[in-house]
C-alpha positions in Angstrom: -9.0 -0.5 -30.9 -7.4 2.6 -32.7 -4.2 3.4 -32.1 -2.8 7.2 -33.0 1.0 7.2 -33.4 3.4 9.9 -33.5 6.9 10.3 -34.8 8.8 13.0 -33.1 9.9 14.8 -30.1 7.4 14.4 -27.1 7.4 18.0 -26.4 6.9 18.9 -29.8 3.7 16.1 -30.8 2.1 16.7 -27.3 0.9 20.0 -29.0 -0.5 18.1 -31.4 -3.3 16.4 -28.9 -7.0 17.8 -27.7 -6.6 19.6 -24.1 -8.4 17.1 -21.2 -8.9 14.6 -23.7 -6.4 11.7 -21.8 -7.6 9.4 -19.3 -4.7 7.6 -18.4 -0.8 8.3 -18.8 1.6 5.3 -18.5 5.3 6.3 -19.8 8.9 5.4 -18.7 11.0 8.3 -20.3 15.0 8.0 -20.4 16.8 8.7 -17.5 19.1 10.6 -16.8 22.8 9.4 -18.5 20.9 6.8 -20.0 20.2 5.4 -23.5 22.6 7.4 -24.7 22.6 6.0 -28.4 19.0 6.5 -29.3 17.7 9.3 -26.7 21.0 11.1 -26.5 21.5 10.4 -22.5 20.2 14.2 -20.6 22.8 14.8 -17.4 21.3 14.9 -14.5 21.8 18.8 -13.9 19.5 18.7 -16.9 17.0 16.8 -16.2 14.2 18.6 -14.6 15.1 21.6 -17.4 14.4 18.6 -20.0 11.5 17.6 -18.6 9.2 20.2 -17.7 8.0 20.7 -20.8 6.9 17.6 -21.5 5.2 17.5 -18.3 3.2 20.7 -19.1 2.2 19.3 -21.8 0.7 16.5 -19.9 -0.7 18.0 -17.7 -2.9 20.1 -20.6 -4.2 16.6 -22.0 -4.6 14.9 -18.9 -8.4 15.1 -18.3 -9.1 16.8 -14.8 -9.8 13.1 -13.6 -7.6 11.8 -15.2 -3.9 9.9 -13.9 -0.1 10.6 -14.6 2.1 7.1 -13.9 5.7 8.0 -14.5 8.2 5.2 -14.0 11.8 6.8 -13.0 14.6 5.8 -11.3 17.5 7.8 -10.2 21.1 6.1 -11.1 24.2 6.0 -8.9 27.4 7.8 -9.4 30.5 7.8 -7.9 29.1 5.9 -4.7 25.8 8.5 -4.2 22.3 8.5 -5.8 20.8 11.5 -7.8 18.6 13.5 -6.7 16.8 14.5 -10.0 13.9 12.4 -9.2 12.9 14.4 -6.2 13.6 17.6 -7.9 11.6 17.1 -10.4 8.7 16.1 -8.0 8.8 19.3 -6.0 8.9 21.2 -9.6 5.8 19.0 -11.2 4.2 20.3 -7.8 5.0 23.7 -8.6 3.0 23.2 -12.3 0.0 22.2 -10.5 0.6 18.3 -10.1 -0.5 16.4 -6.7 1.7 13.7 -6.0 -1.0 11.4 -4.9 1.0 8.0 -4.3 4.1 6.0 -5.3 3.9 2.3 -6.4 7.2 0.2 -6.5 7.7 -2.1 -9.5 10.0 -5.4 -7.6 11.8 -6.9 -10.6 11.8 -10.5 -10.3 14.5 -11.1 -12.3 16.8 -7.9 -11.7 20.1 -7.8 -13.5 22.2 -9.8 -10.9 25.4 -7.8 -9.9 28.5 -7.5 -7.0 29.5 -3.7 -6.0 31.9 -2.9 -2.6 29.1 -0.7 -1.3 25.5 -1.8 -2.2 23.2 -4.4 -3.2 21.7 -5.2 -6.7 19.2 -2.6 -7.5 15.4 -5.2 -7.7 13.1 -2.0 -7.9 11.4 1.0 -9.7 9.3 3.9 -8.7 6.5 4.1 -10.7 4.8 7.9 -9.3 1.2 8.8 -9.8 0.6 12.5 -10.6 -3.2 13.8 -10.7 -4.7 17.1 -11.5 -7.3 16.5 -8.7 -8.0 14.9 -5.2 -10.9 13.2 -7.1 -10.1 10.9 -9.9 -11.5 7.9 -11.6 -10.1 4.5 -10.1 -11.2 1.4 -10.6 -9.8 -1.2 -7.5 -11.7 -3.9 -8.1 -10.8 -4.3 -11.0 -7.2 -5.1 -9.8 -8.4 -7.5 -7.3 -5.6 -10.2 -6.2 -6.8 -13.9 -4.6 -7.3 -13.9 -0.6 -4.3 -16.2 -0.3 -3.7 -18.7 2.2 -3.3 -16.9 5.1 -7.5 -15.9 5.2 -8.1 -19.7 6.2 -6.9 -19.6 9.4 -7.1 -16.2 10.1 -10.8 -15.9 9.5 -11.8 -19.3 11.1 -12.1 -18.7 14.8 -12.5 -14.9 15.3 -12.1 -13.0 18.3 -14.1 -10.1 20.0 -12.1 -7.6 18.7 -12.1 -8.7 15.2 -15.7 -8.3 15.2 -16.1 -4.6 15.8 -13.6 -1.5 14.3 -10.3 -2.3 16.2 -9.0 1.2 16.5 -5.1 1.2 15.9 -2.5 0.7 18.7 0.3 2.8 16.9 -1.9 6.1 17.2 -1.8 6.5 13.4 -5.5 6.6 13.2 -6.8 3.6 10.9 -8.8 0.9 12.5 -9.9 -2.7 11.1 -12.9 -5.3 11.4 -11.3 -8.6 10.2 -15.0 -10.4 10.0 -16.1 -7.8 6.4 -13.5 -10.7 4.6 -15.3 -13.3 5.9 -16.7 -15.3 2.6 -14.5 -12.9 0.2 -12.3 -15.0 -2.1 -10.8 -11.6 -3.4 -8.6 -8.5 -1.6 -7.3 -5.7 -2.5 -3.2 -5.3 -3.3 -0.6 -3.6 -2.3 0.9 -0.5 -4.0 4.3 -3.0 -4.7 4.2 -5.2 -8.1 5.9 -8.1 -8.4 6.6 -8.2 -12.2 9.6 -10.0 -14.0 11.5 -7.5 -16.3 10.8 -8.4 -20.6 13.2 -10.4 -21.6 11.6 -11.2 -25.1 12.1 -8.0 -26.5 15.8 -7.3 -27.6 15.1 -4.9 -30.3 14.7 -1.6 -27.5 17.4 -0.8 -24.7 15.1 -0.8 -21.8 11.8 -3.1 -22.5 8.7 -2.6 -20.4 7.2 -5.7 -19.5 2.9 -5.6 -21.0 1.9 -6.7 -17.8 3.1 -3.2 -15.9 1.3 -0.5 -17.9 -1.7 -3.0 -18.2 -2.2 -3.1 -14.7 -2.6 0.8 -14.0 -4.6 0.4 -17.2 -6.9 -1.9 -15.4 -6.9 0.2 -12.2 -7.3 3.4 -13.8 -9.6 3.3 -17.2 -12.3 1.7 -18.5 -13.1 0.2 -22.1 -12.6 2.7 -24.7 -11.3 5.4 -22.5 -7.5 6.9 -24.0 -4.3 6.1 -23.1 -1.0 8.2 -24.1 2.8 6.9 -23.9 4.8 9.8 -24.6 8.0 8.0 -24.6 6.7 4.9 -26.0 9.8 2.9 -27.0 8.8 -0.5 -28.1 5.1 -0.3 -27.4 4.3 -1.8 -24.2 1.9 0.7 -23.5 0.2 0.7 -26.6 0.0 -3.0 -26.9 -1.9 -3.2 -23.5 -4.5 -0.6 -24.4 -5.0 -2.2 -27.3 -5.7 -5.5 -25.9 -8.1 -4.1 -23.3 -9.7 -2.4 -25.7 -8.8 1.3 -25.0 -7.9 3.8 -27.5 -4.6 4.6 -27.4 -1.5 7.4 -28.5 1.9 6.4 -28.5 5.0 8.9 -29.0 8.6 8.4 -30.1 11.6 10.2 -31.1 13.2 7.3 -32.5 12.4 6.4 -36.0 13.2 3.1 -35.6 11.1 2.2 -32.6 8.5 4.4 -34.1 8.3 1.8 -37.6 8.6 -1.2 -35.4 5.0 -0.3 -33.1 3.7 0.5 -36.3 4.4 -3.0 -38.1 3.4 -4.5 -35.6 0.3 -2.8 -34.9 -0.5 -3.2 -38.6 0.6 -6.8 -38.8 -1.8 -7.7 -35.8 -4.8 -6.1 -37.4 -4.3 -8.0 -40.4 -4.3 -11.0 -38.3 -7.2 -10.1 -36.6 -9.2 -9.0 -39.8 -8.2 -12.8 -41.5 -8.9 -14.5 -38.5 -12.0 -12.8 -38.7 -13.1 -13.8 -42.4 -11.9 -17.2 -41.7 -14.9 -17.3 -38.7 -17.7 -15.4 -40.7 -16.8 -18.4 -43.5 -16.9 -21.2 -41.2 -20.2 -20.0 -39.5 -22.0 -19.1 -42.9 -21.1 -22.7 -44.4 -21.5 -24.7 -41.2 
């Protein structure tokens, strides 16, 4: 699948892209104090100033059913958490955004750690933005196994499992536990259990495939685009590529930038090769 890749500042290149022609955004951009030697490390005072910008630019190539997933974490200083993150919620808001839900990425294999006050951070927020109340969405397409627990659950059912169970806490939502009877597949939960990329040393802060490939799943189909405006060392990319999406990455950092590219190129060339290799086996049997 084509990949469109962009050397520059994300404010800057976002210019450079059709209006409504995204489907799906998937980025993790610096935060705050952070990354200081390749994205120059923005204060947190300065963070919802920085970012704006970029996410008005978003929001212009974001198609109208289209979703924003921004991964963001706010960091800890002197004993206290920022509060950038929840600034800059309540000023996307203000541009038009609908914060429509919040998924939470659970590290499997967090950076282990000892501090007098807390425990070791095992989490992300990953936020999803949308123009609209009606976007495209694909759940079953992120379908997990029933699990264990449907065996015994499902096997002797009572009255009340059988009908809408209204709920006992007043909040509204009701059940019927026999519609999983003979599913093998339910939906998940908005938390993702992903271990953090470890193969990558070549970028700061690597984004495991599997995360951005997900929300791929969940929110595109094949051949629909996909933008990382902060694209670092390509998750993003990769994952669109593989599931056959069309995809734009963006990066300030020249280095980065090159090493998407060679490996974007270097994969085609593999594919294209391996690709002779089978039209010449076929042909002579």
């Amino acid at each position: 699948m084509e990949v469109d890749l962009y050397l520059g500042d994300a404010r800057e290149e976002l210019m450079k892209i059709k209006e409504n022609s995204v489907d799906l955004i998937v980025t993790s951009p610096p935060y705050a104090d952070q990354r200081k030697n390749t994205y120059g490390g923005i204060p947190p005072n300065k963070y919802v100033e920085w970012f704006l910008p970029v996410s008005e630019q978003l929001f212009r190539v974001l198609k109208p059913t289209g979703t924003f997933i921004l991964n963001i974490k706010e960091r800890v200083a002197n004993g206290e958490r920022s509060v950038y993150v929840i600034e800059l919620i309540l000023e996307m808001r203000k541009q038009g955004w609908l914060w429509t839900e919040e998924f939470i990425w659970h590290k499997k294999n967090c950076y282990p750690g000892k501090w007098t006050n807390r425990f070791r951070d095992a989490w992300e927020r990953l936020l999803q933005f949308n123009k609209n109340r009606r976007f495209n969405m694909y759940q079953e397409e992120v379908m997990v196994p029933m699990g264990d627990w449907a065996k015994g659950r499902l096997k002797n059912l009572s009255a009340t499992d059988k009908t809408r169970d209204t709920s006992k806490v007043g909040s509204g939502f009701g059940k019927n536990i026999s519609n999983w009877i003979g599913r093998d597949k339910a939906y998940p939960t908005n938390v993702l259990h992903l271990a953090t990329e470890c193969a990558n040393r070549n970028h700061s802060a690597v984004f495991p495939k599997e995360l951005p490939a997900w929300f791929i799943k969940l929110f595109t189909k094949p051949y629909d685009t996909v933008l990382d405006p902060f694209m670092g060392s390509g998750a993003t990319v990769f994952a669109a590529k593989e599931l056959r999406r069309h995809s734009i990455g963006i990066d300030v950092n020249e280095e980065y930038y090159n090493m998407v590219k060679n490996s974007i190129h270097s994969a085609d060339l593999y594919l294209f090769e391996f690709g002779k290799e089978k039209q010449y086996a076929a042909t002579n049997g």
